[in-house]
C-alpha positions as CSV (number, residue, x, y, z in Angstrom):
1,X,28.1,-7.1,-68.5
2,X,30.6,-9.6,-69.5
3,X,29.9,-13.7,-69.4
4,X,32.1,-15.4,-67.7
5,X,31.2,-19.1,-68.8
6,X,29.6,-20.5,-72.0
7,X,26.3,-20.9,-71.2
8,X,24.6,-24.2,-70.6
9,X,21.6,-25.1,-72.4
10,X,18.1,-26.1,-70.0
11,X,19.4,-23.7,-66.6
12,X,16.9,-20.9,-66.0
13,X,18.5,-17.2,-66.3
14,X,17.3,-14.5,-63.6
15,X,18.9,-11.0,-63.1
16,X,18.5,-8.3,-60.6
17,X,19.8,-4.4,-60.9
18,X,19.5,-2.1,-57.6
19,X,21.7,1.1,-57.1
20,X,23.3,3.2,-54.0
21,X,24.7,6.5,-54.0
22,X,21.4,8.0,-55.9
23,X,20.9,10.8,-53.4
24,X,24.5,12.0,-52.2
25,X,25.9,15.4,-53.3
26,X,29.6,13.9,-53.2
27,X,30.8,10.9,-54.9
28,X,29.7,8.6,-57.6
29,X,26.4,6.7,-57.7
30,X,26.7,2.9,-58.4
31,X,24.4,0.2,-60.2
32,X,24.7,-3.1,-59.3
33,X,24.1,-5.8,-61.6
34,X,23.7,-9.9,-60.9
35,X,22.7,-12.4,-63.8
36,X,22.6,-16.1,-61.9
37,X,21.9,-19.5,-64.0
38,X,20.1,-21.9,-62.1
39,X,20.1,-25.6,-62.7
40,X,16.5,-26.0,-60.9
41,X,14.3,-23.6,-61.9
42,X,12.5,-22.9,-59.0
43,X,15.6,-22.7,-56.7
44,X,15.4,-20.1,-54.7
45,X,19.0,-19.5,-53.5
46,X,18.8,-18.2,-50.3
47,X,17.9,-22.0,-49.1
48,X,20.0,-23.9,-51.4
49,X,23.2,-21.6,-50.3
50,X,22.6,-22.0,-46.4
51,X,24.2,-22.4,-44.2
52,X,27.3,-20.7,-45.9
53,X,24.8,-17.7,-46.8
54,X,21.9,-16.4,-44.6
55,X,19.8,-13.0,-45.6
56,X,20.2,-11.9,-42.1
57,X,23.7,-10.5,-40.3
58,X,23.5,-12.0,-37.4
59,X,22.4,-15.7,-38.8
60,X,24.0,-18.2,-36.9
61,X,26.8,-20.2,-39.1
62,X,26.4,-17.9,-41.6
63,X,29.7,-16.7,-43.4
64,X,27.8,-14.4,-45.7
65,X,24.9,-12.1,-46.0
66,X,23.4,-11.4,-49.1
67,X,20.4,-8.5,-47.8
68,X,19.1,-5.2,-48.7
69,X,22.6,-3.4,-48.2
70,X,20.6,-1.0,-45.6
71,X,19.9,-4.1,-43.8
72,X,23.9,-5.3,-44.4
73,X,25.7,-3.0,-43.4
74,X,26.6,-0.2,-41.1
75,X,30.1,2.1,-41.0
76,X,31.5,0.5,-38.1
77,X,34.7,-2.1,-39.1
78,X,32.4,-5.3,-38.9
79,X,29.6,-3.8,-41.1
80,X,32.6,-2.7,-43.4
81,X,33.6,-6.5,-43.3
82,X,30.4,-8.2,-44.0
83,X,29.5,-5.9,-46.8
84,X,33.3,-6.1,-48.2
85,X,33.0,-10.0,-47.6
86,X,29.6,-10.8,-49.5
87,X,30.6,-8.7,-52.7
88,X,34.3,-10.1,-53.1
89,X,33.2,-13.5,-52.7
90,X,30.4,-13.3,-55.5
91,X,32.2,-11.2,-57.9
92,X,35.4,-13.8,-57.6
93,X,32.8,-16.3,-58.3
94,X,32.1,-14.4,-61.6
95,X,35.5,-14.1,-62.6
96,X,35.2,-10.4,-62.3
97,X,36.4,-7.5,-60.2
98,X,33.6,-6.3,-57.7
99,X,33.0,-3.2,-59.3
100,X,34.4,-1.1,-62.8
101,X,33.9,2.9,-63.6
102,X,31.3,3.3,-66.6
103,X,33.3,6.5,-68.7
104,X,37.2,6.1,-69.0
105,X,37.4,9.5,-67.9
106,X,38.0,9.2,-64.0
107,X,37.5,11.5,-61.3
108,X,41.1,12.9,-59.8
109,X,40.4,10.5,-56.6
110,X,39.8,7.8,-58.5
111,X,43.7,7.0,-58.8
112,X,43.1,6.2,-55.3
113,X,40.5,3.1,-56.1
114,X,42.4,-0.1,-55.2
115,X,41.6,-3.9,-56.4
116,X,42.4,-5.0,-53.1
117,X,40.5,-5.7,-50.6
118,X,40.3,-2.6,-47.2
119,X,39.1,-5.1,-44.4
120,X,39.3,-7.9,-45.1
121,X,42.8,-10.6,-45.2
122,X,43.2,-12.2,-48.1
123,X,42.8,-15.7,-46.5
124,X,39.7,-15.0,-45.4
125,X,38.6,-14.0,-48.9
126,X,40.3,-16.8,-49.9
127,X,38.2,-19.1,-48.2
128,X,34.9,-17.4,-48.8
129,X,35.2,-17.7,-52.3
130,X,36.4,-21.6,-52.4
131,X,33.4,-22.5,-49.9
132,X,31.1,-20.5,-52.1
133,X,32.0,-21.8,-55.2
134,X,31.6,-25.3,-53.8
135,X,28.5,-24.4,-52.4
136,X,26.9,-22.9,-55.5
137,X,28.2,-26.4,-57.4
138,X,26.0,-28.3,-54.7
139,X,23.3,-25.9,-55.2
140,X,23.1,-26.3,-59.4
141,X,23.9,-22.2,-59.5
142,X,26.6,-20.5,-61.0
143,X,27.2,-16.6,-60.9
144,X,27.4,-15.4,-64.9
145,X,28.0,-11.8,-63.7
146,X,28.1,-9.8,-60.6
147,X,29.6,-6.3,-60.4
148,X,28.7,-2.7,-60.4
149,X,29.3,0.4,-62.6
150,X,30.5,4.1,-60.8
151,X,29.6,6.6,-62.5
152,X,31.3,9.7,-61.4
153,X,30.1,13.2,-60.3
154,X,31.2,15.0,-64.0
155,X,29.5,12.0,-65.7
156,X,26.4,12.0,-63.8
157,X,26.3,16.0,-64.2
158,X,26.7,15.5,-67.9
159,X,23.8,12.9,-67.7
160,X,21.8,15.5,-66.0
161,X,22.1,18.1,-68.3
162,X,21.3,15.8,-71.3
163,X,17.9,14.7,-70.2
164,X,17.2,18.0,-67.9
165,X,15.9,15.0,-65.3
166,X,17.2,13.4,-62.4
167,X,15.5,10.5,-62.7
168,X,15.6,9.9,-66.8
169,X,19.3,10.5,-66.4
170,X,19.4,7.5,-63.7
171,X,17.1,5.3,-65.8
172,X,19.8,5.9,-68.9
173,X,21.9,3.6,-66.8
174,X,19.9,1.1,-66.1
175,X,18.7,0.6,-69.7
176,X,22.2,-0.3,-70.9
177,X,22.5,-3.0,-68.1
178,X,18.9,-4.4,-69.2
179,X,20.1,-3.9,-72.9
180,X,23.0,-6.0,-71.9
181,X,21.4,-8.5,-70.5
182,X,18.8,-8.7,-73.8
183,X,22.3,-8.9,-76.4
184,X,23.9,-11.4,-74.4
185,X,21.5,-13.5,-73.0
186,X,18.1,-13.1,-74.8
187,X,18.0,-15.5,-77.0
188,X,17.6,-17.3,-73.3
189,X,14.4,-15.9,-71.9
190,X,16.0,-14.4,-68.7
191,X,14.0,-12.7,-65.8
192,X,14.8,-9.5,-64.9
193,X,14.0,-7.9,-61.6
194,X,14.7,-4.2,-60.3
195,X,13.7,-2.0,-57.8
196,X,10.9,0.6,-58.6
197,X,13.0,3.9,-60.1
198,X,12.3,6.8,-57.9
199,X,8.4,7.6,-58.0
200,X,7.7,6.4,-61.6
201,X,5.1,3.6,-61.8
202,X,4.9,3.3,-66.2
203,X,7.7,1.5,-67.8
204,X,6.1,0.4,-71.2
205,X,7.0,3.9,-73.3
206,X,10.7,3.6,-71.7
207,X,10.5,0.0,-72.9
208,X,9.4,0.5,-75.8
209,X,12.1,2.8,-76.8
210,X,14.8,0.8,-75.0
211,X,13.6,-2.1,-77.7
212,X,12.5,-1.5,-80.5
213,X,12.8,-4.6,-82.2
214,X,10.6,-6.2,-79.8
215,X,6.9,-6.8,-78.6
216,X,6.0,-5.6,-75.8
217,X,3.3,-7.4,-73.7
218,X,2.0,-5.5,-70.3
219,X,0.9,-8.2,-67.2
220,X,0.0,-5.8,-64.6
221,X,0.8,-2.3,-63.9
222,X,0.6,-1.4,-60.3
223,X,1.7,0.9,-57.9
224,X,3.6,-2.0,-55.9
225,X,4.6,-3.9,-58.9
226,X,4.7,-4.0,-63.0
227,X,5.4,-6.9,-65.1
228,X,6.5,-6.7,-68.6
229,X,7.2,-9.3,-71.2
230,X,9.5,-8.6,-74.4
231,X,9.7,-10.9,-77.1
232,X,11.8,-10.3,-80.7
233,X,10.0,-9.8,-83.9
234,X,10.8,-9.5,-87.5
235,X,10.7,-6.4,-89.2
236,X,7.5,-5.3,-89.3
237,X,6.1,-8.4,-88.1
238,X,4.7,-10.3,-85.5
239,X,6.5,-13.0,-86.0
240,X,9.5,-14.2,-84.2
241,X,13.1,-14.4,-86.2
242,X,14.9,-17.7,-85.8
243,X,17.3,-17.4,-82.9
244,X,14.5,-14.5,-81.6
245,X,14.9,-13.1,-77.8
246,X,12.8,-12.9,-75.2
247,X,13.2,-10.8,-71.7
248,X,10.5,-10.6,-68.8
249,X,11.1,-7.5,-66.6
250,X,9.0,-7.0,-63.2
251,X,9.5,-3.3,-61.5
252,X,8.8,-3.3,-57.6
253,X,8.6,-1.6,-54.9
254,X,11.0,-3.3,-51.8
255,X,12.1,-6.3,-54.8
256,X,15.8,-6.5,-52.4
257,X,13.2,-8.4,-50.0
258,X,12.1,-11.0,-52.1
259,X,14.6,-11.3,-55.2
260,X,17.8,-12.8,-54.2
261,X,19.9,-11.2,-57.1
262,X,18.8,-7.9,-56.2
263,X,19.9,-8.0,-52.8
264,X,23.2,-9.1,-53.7
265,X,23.2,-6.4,-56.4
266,X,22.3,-3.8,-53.6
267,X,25.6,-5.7,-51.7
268,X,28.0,-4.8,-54.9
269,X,26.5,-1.3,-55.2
270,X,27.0,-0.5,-52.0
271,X,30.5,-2.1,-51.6
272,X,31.7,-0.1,-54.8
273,X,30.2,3.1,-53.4
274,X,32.3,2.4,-50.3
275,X,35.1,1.5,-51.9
276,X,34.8,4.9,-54.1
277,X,34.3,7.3,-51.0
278,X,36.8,5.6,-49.2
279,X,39.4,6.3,-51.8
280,X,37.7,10.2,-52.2
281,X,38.5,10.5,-48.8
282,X,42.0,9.5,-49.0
283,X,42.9,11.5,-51.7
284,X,41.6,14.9,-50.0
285,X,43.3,13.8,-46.7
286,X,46.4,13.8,-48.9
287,X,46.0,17.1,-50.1
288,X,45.1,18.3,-46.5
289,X,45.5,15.6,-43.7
290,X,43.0,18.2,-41.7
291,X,40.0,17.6,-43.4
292,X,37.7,15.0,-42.0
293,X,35.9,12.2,-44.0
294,X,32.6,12.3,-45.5
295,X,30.0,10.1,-46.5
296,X,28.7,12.6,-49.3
297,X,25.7,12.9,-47.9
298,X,23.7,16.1,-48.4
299,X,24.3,17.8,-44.7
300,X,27.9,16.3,-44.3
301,X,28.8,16.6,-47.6
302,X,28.2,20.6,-47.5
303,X,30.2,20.5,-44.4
304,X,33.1,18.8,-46.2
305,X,33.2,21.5,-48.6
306,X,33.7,24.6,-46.2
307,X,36.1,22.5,-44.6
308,X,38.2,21.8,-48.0
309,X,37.5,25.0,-49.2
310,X,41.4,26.6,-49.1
311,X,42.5,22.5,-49.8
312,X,40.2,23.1,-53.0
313,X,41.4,26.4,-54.2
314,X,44.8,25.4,-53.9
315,X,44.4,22.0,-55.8
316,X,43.0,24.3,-58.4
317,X,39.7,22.3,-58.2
318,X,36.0,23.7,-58.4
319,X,32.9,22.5,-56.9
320,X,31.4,22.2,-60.2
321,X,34.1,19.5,-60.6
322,X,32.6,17.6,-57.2
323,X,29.2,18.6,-56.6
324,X,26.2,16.9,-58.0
325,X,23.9,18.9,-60.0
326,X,20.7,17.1,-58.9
């Protein structure tokens, strides 16, 4: 999670995390991160950034849509667009690309990933950006970080096998984004909001472990939603060190629909996931211009791989090189 401006002292700090790609058998998950300062605390950015951005497609005047990506986007060329225009505009705001792999070691496709943009023209993307950045000057808001980690299939089998759990090995990701956001940004009192991980409802003990140096206060623990509050002690103590950091973290179920930096979150994941099968796809169709896209979902997916079985075995490739083991 890199800054991309000092910070400025008084401006309220919220993040969001939300992820795409978790159930696929093919292709990489992503997790999307946002961290947005806000001049005005209680801002609430979907208002201050209209007309220029709406949380529904088909707002009137609307040149963006920052939405549950479910909601966003569909895989038709305008769904494409929107989705491809929402997460360029926000991560050129950020001064970062939309997206970045998490290991250096890079699936063979992955020479296929491009930094620029499928459908979209550059003036377009051009535009977006300067009328967002204007926008979010108006508004007192300014994008510190907005991107979102692949993680490929070899990775995310490795991360499997390590904690023998699906849904441990998911959560070992988002931990170093919150982790992130506590080094660079505690010492700031951020908020941090994410959507609820798979069917686990208790977050304290994974907390807990995730920071140790910290005290860890429990507001509410519900099915629907848990709040947590994190504050840096001394060693030992309860008291807080000078320069101590402080993180409040709410879990919930549906958060896309009410926290704006986890719908835009949900936007870059998606995008990068896109932008990640799009380039899988290319790279098989260059090995065998036969074989048909995929999505990576489960019943296509396992379609794909009849289909690229001789492709495979001639590339020398094995599933156990593409398949998900969870």
């Amino acid at each position: 999670m890199a800054l991309s401006q000092p910070n400025r002292a008084g401006a309220r700090l919220s993040a969001g995390l939300d992820e795409a790609g978790l159930g696929p058998l093919l292709g990489p998950y992503a997790l999307g991160s946002v961290v947005l300062e806000a001049q005005r605390g209680d801002a609430d950015p979907w208002r201050a950034l209209a007309p220029l951005v709406s949380a529904r497609p088909a707002a009137r005047h609307a040149r963006l849509c920052v939405a549950d990506s479910k909601v966003l986007f569909d895989r038709t060329p305008l769904g494409s667009t929107r989705l491809e225009r929402t997460a360029r505009a926000f991560a050129a705001c950020a001064g970062a690309a939309p997206w970045r792999f998490e290991a250096a070691e890079r699936p063979a496709w992955a020479a296929r990933l491009v930094d620029a943009a499928l459908w979209t023209d550059e003036e377009t993307l051009r535009r977006d950006r300067d009328e967002l950045a204007d926008a979010l000057e108006r508004a007192g808001l300014r994008i510190v970080h907005a991107q979102a980690v692949l993680v490929g299939e070899r990775e995310l089998n490795r991360a499997f096998a390590a904690t023998g759990s699906k849904s441990r090995a998911v959560w070992s990701y988002v931990a170093r984004e919150l982790r992130a956001l506590w080094d660079e940004h505690g010492a700031r009192a951020p908020r941090a909001v994410l959507d609820r991980q798979g069917g686990r409802t208790r977050y304290a003990p994974l907390l807990n472990a995730l920071f140790p140096e910290a005290e860890l206060a429990i507001d509410g623990e519900r099915a629907e939603r848990c709040s947590y509050r994190l504050a840096e002690t001394a060693h030992g103590t309860l008291f807080a060190p000078a320069g101590a950091r402080a993180l409040a973290i709410e879990v919930a179920v549906r958060a896309e629909q009410a926290s704006f930096e986890v719908a835009l979150a949900s936007c870059l994941a998606k995008y990068a996931r896109e932008v990640a099968m799009h380039a899988f796809n290319a790279h098989f169709a260059a090995l065998d211009g036969a074989l048909r896209p995929t999505a990576g979902y489960v019943q296509d997916a396992r379609r794909w791989l009849r289909d690229a079985e001789p492709c495979l075995r001639r590339a020398g490739l094995s599933t156990e090189e593409l398949v998900r083991t969870r």
